[in-house]
Structures are given as structure tokens and as C-alpha cells.
MARVEX-229572 format. One record per residue (C-alpha): residue number from 1; x, y, z. Coordinates in nm, 3 decimals, decimal comma. Last residue first. Example, Ala and Ser with C-alpha at 12.3 -4.5 7.8 and 13.67 -1.06 7.14 Angstrom:
+-----+---------+---------+---------+
|   n |       u |       v |       w |
+-----+---------+---------+---------+
|   2 |   1,367 |  -0,106 |   0,714 |
|   1 |   1,230 |  -0,450 |   0,780 |
+-----+---------+---------+---------+
//
This chain:
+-----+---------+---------+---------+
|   n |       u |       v |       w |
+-----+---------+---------+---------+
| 402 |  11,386 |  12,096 | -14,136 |
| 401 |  11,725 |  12,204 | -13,964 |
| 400 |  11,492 |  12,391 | -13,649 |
| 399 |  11,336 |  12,056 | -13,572 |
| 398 |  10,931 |  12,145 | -13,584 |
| 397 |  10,861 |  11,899 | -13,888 |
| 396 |  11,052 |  11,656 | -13,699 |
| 395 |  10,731 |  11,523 | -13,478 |
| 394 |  10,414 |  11,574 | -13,739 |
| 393 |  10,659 |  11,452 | -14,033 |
| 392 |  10,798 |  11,131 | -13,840 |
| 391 |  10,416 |  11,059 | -13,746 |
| 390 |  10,308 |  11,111 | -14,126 |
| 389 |  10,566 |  10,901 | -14,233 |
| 388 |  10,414 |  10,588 | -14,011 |
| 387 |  10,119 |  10,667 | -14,131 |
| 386 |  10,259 |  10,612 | -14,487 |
| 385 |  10,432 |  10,295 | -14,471 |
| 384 |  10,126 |  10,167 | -14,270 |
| 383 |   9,915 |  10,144 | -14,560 |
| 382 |   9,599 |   9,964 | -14,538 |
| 381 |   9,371 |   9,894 | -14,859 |
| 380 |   9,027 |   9,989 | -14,743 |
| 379 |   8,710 |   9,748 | -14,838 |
| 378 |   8,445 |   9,881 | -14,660 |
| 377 |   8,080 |   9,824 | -14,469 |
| 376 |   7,860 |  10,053 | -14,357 |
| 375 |   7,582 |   9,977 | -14,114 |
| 374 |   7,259 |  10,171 | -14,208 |
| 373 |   7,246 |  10,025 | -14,560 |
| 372 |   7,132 |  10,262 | -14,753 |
| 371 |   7,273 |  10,118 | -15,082 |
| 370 |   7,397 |   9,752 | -15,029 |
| 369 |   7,767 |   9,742 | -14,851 |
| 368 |   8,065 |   9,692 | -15,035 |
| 367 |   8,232 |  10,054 | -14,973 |
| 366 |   8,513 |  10,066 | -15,182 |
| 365 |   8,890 |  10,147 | -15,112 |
| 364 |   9,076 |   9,946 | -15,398 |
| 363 |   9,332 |   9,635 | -15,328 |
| 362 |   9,019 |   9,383 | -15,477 |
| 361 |   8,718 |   9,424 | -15,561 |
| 360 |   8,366 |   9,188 | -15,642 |
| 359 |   8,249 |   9,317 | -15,318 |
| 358 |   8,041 |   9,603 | -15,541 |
| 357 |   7,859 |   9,311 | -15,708 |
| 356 |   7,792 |   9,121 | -15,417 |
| 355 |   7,683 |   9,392 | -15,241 |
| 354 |   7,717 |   9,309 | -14,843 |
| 353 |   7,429 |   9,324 | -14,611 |
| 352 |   7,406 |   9,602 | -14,342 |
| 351 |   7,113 |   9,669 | -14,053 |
| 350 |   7,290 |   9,479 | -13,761 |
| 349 |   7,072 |   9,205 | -13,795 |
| 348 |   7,214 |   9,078 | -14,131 |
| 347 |   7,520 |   8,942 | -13,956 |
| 346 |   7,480 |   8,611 | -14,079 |
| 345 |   7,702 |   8,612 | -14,361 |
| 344 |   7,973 |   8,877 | -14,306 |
| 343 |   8,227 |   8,629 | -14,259 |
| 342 |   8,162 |   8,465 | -14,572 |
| 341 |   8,107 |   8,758 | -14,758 |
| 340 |   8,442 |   8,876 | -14,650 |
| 339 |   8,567 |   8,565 | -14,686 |
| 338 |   8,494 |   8,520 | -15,020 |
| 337 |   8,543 |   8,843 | -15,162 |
| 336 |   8,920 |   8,804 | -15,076 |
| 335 |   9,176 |   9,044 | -15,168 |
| 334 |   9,140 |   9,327 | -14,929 |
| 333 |   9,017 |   9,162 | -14,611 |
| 332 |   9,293 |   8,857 | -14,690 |
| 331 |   9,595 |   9,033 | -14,729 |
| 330 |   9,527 |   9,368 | -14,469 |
| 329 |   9,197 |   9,528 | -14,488 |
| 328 |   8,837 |   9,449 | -14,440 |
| 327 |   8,617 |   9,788 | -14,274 |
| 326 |   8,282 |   9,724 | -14,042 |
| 325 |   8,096 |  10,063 | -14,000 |
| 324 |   7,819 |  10,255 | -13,775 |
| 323 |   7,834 |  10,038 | -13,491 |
| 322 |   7,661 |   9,919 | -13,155 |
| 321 |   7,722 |   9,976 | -12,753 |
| 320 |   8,058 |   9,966 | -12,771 |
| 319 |   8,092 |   9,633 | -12,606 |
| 318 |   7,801 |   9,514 | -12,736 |
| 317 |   7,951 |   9,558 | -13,102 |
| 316 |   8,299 |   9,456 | -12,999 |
| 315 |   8,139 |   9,097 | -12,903 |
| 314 |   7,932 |   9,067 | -13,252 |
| 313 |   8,237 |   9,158 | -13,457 |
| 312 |   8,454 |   8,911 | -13,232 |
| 311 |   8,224 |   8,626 | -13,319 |
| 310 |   8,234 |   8,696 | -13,687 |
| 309 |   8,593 |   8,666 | -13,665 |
| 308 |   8,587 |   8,354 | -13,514 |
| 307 |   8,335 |   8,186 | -13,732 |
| 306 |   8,490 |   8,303 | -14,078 |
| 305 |   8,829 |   8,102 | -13,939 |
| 304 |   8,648 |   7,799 | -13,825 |
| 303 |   8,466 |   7,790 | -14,176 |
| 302 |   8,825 |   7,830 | -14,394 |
| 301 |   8,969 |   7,599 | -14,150 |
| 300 |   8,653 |   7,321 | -14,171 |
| 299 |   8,697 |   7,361 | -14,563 |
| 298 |   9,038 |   7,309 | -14,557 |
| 297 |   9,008 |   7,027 | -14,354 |
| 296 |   8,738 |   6,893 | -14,560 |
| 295 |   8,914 |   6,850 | -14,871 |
| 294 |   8,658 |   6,858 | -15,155 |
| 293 |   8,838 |   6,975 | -15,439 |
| 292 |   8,663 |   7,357 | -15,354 |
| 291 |   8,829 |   7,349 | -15,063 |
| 290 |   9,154 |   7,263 | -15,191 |
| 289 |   9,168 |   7,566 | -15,400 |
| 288 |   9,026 |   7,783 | -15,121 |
| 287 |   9,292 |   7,637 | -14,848 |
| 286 |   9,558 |   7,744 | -15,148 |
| 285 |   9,379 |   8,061 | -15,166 |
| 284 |   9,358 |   8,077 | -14,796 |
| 283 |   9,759 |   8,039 | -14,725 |
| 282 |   9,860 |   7,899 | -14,389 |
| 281 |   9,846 |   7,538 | -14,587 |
| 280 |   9,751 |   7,160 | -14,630 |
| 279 |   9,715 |   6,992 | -14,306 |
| 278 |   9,379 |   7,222 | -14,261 |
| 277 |   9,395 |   7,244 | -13,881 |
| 276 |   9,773 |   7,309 | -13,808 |
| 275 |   9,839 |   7,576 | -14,126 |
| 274 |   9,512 |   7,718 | -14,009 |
| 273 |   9,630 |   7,798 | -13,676 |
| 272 |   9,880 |   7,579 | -13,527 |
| 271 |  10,224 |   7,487 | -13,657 |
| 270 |  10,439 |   7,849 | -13,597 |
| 269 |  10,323 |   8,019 | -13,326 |
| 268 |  10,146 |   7,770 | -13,083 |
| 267 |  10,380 |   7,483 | -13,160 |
| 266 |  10,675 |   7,721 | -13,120 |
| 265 |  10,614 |   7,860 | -12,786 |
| 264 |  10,526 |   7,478 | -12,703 |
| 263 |  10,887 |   7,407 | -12,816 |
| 262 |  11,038 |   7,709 | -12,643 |
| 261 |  10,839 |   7,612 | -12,276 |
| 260 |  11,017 |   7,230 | -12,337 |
| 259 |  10,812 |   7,007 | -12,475 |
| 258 |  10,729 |   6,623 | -12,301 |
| 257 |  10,435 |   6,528 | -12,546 |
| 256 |  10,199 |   6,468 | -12,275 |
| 255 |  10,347 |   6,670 | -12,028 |
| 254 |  10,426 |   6,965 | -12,153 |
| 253 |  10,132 |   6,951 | -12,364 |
| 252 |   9,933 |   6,950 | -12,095 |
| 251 |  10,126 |   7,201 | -11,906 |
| 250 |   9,995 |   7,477 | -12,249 |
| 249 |   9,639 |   7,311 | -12,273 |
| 248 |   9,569 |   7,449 | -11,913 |
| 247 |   9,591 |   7,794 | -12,102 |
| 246 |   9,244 |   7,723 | -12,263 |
| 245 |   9,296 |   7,867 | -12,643 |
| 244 |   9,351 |   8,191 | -12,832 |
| 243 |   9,509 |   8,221 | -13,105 |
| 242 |   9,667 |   7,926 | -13,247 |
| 241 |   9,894 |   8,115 | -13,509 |
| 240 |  10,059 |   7,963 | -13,822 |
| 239 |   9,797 |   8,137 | -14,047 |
| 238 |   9,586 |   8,267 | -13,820 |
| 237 |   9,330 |   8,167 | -13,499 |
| 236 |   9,188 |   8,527 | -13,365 |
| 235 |   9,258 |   8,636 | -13,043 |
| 234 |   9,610 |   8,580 | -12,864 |
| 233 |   9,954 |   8,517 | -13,051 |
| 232 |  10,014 |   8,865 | -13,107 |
| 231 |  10,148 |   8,906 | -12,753 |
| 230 |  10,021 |   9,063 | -12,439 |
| 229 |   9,694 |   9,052 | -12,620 |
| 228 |   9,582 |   9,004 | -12,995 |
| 227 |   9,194 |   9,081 | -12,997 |
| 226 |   9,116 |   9,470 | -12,961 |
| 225 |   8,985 |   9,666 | -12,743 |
| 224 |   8,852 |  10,037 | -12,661 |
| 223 |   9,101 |  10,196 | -12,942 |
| 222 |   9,012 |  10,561 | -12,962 |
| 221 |   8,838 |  10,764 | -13,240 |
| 220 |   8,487 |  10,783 | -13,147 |
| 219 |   8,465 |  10,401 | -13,026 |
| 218 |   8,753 |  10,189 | -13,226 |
| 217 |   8,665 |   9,820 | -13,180 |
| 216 |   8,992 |   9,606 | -13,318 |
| 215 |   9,021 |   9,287 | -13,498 |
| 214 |   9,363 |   9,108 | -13,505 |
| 213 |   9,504 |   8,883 | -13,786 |
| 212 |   9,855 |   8,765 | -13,867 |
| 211 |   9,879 |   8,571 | -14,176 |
| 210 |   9,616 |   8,866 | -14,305 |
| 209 |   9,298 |   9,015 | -14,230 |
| 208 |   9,277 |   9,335 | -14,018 |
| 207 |   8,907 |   9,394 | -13,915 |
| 206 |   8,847 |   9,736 | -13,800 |
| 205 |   8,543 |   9,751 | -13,580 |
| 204 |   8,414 |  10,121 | -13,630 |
| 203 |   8,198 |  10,336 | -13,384 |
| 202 |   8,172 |  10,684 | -13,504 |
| 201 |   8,152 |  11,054 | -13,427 |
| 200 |   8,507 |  11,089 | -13,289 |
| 199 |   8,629 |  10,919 | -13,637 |
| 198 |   8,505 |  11,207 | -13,841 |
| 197 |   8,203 |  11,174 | -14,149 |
| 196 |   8,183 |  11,229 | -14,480 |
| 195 |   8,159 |  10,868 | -14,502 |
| 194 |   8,465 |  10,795 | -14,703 |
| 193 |   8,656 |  11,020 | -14,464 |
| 192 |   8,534 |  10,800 | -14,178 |
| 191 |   8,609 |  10,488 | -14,373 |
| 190 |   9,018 |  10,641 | -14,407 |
| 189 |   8,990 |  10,740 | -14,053 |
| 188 |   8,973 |  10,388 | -13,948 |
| 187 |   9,164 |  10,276 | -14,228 |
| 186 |   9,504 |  10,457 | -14,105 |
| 185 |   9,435 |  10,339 | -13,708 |
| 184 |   9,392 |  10,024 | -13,751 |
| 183 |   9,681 |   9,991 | -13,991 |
| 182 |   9,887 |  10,193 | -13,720 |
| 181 |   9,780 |   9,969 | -13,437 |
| 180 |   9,863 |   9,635 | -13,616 |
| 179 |   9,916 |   9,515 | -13,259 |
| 178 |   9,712 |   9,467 | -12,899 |
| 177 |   9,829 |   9,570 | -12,558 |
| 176 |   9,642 |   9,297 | -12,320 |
| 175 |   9,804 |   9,330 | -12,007 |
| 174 |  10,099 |   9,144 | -11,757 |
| 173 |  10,329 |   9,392 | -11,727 |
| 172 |  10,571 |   9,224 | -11,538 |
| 171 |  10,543 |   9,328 | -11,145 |
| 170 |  10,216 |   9,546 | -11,137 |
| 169 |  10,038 |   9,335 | -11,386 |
| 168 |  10,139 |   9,020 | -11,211 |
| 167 |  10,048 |   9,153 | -10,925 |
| 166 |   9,666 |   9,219 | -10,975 |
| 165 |   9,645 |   8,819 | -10,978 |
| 164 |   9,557 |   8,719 | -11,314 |
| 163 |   9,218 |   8,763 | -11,446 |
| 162 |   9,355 |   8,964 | -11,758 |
| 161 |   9,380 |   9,345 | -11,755 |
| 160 |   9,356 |   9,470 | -12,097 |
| 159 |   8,963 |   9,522 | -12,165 |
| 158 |   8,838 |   9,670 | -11,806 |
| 157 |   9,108 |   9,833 | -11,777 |
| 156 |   9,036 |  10,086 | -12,078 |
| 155 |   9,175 |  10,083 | -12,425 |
| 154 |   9,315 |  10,412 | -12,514 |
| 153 |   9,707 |  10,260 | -12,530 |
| 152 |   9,556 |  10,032 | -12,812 |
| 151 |   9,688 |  10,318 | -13,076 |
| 150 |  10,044 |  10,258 | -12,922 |
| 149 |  10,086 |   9,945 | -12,993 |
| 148 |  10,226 |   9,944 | -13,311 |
| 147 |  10,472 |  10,196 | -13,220 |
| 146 |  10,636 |  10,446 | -13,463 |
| 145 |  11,007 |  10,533 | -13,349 |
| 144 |  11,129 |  10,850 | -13,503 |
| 143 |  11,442 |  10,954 | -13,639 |
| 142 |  11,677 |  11,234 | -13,670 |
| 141 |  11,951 |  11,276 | -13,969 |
| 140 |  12,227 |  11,382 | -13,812 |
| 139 |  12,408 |  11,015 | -13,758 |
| 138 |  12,307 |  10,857 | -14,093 |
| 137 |  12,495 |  10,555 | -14,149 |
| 136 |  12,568 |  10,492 | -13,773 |
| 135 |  12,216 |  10,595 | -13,642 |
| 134 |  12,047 |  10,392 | -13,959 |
| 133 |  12,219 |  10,092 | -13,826 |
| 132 |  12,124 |  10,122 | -13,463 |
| 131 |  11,788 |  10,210 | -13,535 |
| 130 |  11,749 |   9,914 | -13,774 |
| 129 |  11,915 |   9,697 | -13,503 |
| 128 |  11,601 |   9,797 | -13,259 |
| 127 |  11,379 |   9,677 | -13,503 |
| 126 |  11,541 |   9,352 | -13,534 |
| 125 |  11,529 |   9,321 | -13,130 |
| 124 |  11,198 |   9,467 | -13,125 |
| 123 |  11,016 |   9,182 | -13,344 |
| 122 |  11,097 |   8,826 | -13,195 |
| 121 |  11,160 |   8,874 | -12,849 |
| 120 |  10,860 |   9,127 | -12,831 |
| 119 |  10,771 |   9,079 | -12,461 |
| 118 |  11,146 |   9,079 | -12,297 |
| 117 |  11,256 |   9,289 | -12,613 |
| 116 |  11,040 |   9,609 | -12,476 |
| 115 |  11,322 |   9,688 | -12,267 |
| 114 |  11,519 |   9,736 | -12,567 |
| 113 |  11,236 |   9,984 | -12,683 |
| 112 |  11,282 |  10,203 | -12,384 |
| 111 |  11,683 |  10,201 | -12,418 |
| 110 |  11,618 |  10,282 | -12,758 |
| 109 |  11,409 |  10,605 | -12,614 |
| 108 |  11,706 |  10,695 | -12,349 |
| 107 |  11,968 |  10,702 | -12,624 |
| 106 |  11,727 |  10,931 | -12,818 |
| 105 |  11,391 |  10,858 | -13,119 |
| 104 |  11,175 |  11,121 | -13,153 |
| 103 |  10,839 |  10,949 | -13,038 |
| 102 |  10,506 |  10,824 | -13,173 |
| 101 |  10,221 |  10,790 | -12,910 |
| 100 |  10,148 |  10,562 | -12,602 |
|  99 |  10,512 |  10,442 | -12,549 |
|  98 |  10,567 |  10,325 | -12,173 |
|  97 |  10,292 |  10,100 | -12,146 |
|  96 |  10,502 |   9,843 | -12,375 |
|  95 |  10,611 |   9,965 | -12,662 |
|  94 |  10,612 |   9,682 | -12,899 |
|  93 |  10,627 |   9,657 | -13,327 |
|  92 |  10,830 |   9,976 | -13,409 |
|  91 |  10,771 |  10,041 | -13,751 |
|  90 |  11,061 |  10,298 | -13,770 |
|  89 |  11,065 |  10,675 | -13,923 |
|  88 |  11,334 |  10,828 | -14,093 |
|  87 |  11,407 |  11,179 | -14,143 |
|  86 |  11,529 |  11,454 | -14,398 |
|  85 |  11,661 |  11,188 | -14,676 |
|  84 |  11,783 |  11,400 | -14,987 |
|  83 |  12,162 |  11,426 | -14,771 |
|  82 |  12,184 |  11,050 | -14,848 |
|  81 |  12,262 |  11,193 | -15,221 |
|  80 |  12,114 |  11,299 | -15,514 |
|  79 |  11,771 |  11,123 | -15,470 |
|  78 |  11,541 |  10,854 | -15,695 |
|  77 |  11,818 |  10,612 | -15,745 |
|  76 |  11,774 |  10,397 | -16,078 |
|  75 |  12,045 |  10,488 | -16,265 |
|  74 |  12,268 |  10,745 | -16,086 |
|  73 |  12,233 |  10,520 | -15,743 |
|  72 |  12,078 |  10,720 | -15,462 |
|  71 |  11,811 |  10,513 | -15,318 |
|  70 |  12,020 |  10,252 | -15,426 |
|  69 |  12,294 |  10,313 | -15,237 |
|  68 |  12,080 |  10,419 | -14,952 |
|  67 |  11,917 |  10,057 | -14,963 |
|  66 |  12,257 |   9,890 | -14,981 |
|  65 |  12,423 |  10,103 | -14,648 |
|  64 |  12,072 |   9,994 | -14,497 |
|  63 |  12,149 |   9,616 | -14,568 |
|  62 |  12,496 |   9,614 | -14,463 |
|  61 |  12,337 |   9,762 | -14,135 |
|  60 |  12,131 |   9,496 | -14,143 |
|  59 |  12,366 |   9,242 | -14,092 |
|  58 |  12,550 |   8,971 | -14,310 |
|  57 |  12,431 |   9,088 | -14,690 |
|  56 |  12,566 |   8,932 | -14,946 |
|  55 |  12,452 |   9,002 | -15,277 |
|  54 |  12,173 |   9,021 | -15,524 |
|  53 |  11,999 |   9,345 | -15,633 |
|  52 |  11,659 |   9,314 | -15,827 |
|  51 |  11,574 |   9,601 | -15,976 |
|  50 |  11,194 |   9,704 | -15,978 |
|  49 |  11,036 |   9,868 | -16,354 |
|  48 |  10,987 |  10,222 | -16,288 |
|  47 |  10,710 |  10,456 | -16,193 |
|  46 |  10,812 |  10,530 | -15,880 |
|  45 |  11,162 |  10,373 | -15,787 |
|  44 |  11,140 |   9,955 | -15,737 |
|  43 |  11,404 |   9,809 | -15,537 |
|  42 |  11,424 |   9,436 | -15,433 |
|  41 |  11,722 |   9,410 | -15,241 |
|  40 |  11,891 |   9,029 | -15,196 |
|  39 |  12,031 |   8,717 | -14,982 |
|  38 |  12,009 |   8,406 | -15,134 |
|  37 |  12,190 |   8,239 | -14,881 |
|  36 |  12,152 |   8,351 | -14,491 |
|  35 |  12,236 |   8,663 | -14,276 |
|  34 |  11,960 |   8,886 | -14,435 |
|  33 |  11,723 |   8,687 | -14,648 |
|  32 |  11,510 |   8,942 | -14,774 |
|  31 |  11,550 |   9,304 | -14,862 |
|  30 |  11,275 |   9,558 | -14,973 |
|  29 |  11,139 |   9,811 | -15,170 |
|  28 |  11,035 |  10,145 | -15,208 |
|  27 |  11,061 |  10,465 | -15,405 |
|  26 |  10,923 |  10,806 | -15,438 |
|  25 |  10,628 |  10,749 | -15,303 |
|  24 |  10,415 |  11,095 | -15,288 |
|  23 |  10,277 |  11,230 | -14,977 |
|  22 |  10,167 |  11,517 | -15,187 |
|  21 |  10,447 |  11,738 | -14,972 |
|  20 |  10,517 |  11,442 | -14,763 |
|  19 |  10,779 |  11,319 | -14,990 |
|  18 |  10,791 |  10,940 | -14,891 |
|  17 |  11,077 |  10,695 | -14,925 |
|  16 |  10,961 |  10,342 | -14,860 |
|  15 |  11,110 |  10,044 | -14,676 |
|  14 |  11,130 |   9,671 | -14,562 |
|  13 |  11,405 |   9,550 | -14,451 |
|  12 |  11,421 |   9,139 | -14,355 |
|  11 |  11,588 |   8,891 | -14,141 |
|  10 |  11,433 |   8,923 | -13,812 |
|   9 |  11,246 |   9,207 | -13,924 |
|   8 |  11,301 |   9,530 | -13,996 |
|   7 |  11,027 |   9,784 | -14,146 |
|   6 |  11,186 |  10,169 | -14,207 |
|   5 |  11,043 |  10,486 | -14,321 |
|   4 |  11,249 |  10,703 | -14,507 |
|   3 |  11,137 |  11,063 | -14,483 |
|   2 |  11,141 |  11,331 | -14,757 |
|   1 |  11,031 |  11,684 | -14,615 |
+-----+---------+---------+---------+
//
């Protein structure tokens, strides 16, 4: 089976074609700028140099039209024809309480994930236009909608209610559901395999790294919390992200600086984080660079950053009642030995120190941890892509035209 798994943002495609027999890339790529200047596909087929495509491109169906075309172009295509493409699966960022696992995709589904919109303004709208687009281009083809929240659907009451009146659960959803479940997932039982080991025998605390960051505690397999909340702006502070802070700072604001709810929603998205504390960047190798030239914002960033995640290790490790491995991943876990030994600093008293020589890696699974060390801890480059192929395979695999 060949499945084309699609990533749409606001203004963006991002995609692979997969043949899950090897689970082999085939081809992948992606389009930027959709509805604005400069639009363009970058396509790179296995093994090949990448083609750069420029054009306009007004909507994102234009932009799924383009990818097939050069999925299937005579030069640098890597299938016959749109027939080659058995299924498509979609990164679907929210799905609510509604969506705990992966799902074949119907008119009642999409009406599921446009619900979803009221909590995910600004990821299940696009995502819900790649449906749309892929449904009109490809209308046999069947597709799949691959939640990131549905891994966090395990995580008790205890961890996602908030101390709101019970109500506001009830009447909006009110909950922590946490994000980047399928990269959580993916290295999760990547570290287990590493160890010889299976995920319902371990405790893990999954530590994606990037411009958006959330940590996750995964007891014996399931999710049993995880930072980002009802939105990804809670937990750890990010690139352009506060995380979390005292909501009385949110009227204050208001008032002081007299914002509307969309500027403060803006503030707290898009100019906080380590963008807003360093001055300088959202970016850690720039914050690195001017770190190292003696700019103390940068510094203080880099150190408030390293704090915060250390802090949620040592919370998800009394909440599960201790842990057998700590795994990097995402932008920053993968690519920066500083941070990781950084962050790991200080947390000697679990039984685990880092290697400095084995840390010395970068995009490569590796365990970084001295020999022997009773906690384990990993390097694991994530890859979403393919768990979310391996969720369109497991559910179409059964359609009687595959």
C-alpha cells in the first residue's frame, strides 16, 4: 500500500509518500507561502536532488493538484499516475474528547474535526481544507484523520481537569488535551525497542524540543500527562510561546496596556517565550551565538528554558512513581548537545548521567547515557510522517479495494 500523508497549515503542505511494504519514502516535500508572494513546492523524490517549483498557488487545493503533479511528473515523479496513491492520511492537530484514536475519515468525521475549530482556530481549519481538497482531487481514494491529541486521551482526571468550576468542563470542554501526540508516541516505542524492552513495561518522559515544546510522562504505554493543555500555549515557555503563567496577568494586561482578548492572544503566542525574554531571537543557535558574546538575555533564556524542562522531568517522575528512560527529540532535543546536557545537569539523582562523548550526535537514534546507567537516556529523531502512515495502513488495510 502507498499512502500520502498530509501536513496543512495555515499557509503550508507538508507531505510524504510512503510504501508501507519496507515503509520506504518514496518522495516528500513541501509548499510554502500559499495565498501570498513567493509562493512554491519543494519536491525531493528518494534519492534525488529536490526541485524547486515556483508558482501561484491561491488555495490548497491548487496546492494538492501541484503535489500530485509532481508526484507523478515523467521526470521527477516517483508514481505512474494518481491511481499509485492507495490512501492518505492527515496530521490532524485537535480532536477534542471525541477522537481518542485514528479514524477513517466520513462527512460525519469532518464534521467532528470542524467542531474542533472553536479550540484549534489556528490548526484544524487548514487541516480541515486539506481534507476537502484531497476529497475533490481524489474522491475514491479513502483517507484517514491522524489526531495529535489522541495519544493524551489515556491521561487520567486527575491531570486534565483544571480547577475551574466542574461546569466549565461539562459545558465547553474545558481540559488539558496535550499535542505532539504522534511524536510522543513514535519515540516512545522507538527507546523501548532500543532497550529490548516494550512500552507497557516502562516509564518514559518524552521530551519534545522544538519552537513548540511539550514534555509528556508515558507510564507502560499510555499518556498519564503531559505539559501543553487546552491549547499548545500552556507548559513549557518556547520560541514565541509564554507557556504557562498566572492567568490574572491576562486582565492585567487588558488593562494596563488596553488589548483587546486577540491582542493578548497574540502577545502570549507570538512575542513571548524566548523570542520575548532574550530580545534577540526564537532560535537557540542564534540565542547560543549571542550567548557566548556575552548577552545576558540570551543567556538568562537559554537558562530559564533548561530550568523549566528540568522541572517538568522531576514532576512527571513523582507522578509516575519514577523512570526507566528520558528521550530528546524534535529541533532542539536532536540537534543540540548543549541543551540536552544542560537540561540534564542536575539530575544525577535519578541514577543516569549523560556521555559527553556519545551526546556529541545529532539527527541519529543514540542512547547518550554513561554505560550502566540505570536511567536511560536517548537521542531519537521523531518522525510523525511515518506514524501517521502506519495509522492509515492499520485502518484501510482491511478496505476490500486495498
Amino acid at each position: 500500500m502507498v499512502v500520502f500523508v498530509v501536513n496543512c497549515g495555515s499557509s503550508s503542505i507538508k507531505y510524504q509518500l510512503i510504501n508501507m511494504e519496507g515503509e520506504i519514502v518514496m518522495a516528500k516535500g513541501l509548499i510554502e507561502r500559499i495565498g501570498m508572494e513567493g509562493s512554491l513546492l519543494k519536491h525531493t523524490p528518494a534519492g534525488k536532488d529536490t526541485v524547486t517549483v515556483e508558482a501561484d498557488i491561491p488555495d490548497h487545493k491548487v496546492g494538492i493538484q501541484m503535489v500530485i503533479e509532481a508526484l507523478t511528473n515523467s521526470e521527477y515523479g516517483v508514481i505512474g499516475s494518481m491511481k499509485g496513491i492507495d490512501a492518505v492520511g492527515h496530521r490532524i492537530v485537535h480532536g477534542g474528547e471525541r477522537f481518542t484514536d485514528s479514524v477513517l475519515i466520513t462527512s460525519d468525521v469532518l464534521k467532528g474535526i470542524e467542531a474542533c475549530s472553536e479550540i484549534a482556530p489556528l490548526h484544524n481549519p487548514p487541516n480541515v481544507l486539506g481534507i476537502r481538497a484531497c476529497t475533490e482531487l481524489m474522491q475514491d481514494v479513502p483517507q484517514v484523520a491522524v489526531f495529535d491529541t489522541a495519544f493524551h486521551q489515556t491521561i487520567p482526571r486527575v491531570a486534565f481537569l483544571y480547577g475551574l468550576p466542574y461546569e466549565s468542563y461539562v459545558k465547553y470542554g474545558l481540559r488539558r488535551y496535550g499535542f505532539h501526540g504522534t511524536s510522543h508516541k513514535y519515540v516512545a516505542q522507538k527507546a523501548a525497542e532500543m532497550m529490548g524492552e516494550h512500552t507497557s513495561d516502562l516509564r518514559i518522559i518524552t521530551c519534545h524540543l522544538g519552537n513548540g515544546a511539550s514534555i509528556t510522562a508515558i507510564k507502560y504505554g499510555k499518556s498519564v500527562d503531559t505539559s501543553m493543555g487546552y491549547t499548545p500555549l500552556e507548559g513549557l515557555i518556547m520560541g514565541t510561546r509564554s507557556g504557562e503563567i498566572d492567568p490574572a496577568i491576562i486582565p492585567f494586561l487588558m488593562e494596563k496596556e488596553n488589548m483587546t482578548a486577540q491582542e493578548v492572544d497574540n502577545y502570549l503566542n507570538k512575542q513571548s517565550g524566548i523570542l520575548g525574554i532574550s530580545g534577540v531571537s526564537s532560535d537557540f543557535r542564534d540565542l547560543e551565538e549571542a550567548a557566548n558574546s556575552g548577552d545576558e538575555r540570551s543567556q538568562l533564556a537559554i537558562d530559564i528554558f533548561a530550568y523549566k524542562v528540568k522541572k517538568y522531568i522531576g514532576s512527571y517522575v513523582a507522578a509516575m512513581g519514577g523512570v526507566d528512560a528520558i528521550v530528546f527529540t524534535a529541533g532542539l532535543g536532536e540537534n543540540s548537545p548543549f541543551m540536552r546536557d544542560k537540561i540534564c545537569n542536575g539530575l544525577e539523582y535519578l541514577g543516569t548521567r549523560i556521555d559527553p562523548v556519545l551526546n556529541a550526535v545529532r539527527r541519529k537514534a543514540r542512547e547518550i547515557s554513561i554505560r550502566r546507567a540505570r536511567v536511560k537516556i536517548f537521542v531519537i529523531p521523531t518522525n510523525e510522517e511515518l506514524v501517521i502512515a502506519q495509522d492509515t495502513y492499520r485502518i484501510c488495510r482491511g478496505i476490500t479495494k486495498l
